[in-house]
C-alpha positions in Angstrom: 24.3 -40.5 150.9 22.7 -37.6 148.9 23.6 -33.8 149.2 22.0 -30.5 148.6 23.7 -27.6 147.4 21.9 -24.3 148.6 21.7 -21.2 146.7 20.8 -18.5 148.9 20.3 -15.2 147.3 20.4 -12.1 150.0 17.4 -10.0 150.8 18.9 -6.2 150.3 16.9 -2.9 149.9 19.1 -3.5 146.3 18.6 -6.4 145.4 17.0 -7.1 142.1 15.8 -10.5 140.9 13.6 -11.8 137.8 11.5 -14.5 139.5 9.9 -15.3 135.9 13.6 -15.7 134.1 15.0 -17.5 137.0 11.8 -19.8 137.1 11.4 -20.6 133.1 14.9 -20.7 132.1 17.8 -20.9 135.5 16.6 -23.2 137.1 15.3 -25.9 133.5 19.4 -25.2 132.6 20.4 -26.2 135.4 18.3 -29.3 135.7 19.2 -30.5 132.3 22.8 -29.7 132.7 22.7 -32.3 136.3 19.8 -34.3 134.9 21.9 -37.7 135.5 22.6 -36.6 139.1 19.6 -34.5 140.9 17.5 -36.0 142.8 15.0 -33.0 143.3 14.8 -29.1 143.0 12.8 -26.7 145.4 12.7 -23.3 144.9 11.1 -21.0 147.8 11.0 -17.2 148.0 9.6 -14.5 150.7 10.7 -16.3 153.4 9.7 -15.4 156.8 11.4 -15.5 159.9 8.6 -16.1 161.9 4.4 -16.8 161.3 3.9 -14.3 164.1 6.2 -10.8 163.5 6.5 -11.0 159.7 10.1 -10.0 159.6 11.9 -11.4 156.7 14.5 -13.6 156.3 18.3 -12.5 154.8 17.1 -14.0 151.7 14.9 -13.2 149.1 15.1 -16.8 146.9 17.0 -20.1 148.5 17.1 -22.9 146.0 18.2 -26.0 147.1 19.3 -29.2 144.5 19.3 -32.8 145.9 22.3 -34.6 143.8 23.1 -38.1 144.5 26.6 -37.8 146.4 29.5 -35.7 147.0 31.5 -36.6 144.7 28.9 -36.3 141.9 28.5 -32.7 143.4 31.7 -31.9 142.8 31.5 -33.3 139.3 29.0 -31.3 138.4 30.3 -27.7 139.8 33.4 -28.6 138.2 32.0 -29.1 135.0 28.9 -26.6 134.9 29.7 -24.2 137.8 31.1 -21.5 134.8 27.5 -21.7 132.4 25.5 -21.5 135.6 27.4 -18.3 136.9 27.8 -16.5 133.6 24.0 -16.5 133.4 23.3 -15.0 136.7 23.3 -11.2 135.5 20.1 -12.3 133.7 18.0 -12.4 137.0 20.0 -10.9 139.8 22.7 -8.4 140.4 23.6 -10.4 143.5 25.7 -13.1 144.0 24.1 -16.0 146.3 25.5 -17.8 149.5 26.2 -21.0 148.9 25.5 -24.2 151.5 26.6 -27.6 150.6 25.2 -30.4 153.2 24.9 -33.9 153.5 21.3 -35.2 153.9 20.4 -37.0 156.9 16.7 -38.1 157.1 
């Protein structure tokens, strides 16, 4: 059964984040370096809580990465997890919530 691993980054008055860096070069590393294992990549930003009072959601970017299985998951944290977090002070100056969860449907 396939997994996602959520990376939810939070929605402060000081948070910074380079949506152009994140899009053209984060997120391309990461696929190549779990190319063998994802499934697919979504990336969504200004989230809103509701259509109908516009009030904003905790996060400003959640990206979510479909890999085949826990176990490859873990693999590939375990292996990658350091490259991937070393590069985050080139888009943000947060660090994002992370949600692992077995897909379903």
């Amino acid at each position: 059964m396939s997994v996602t691993f959520m990376a939810m980054y939070p929605n402060t008055p000081n948070t910074e984040f380079d949506f152009e860096y994140y899009t053209k070069q984060h997120i391309p590393m990461a696929k190549k370096l779990w190319a063998n294992k994802l499934l697919n990549v979504q990336v969504v930003k200004n989230a809103r809580l509701s259509e109908s009072d516009n009030k904003k959601s905790d996060y400003l970017v959640i990206a979510t990465f479909e890999v085949t299985n826990m176990d490859d998951l873990h693999n590939l944290i375990k292996n990658h997890s350091e490259q991937l977090s070393n590069d985050f002070p080139n888009y943000t100056n947060v660090k994002p919530m992370i949600q692992i969860s077995e897909v379903i449907v």
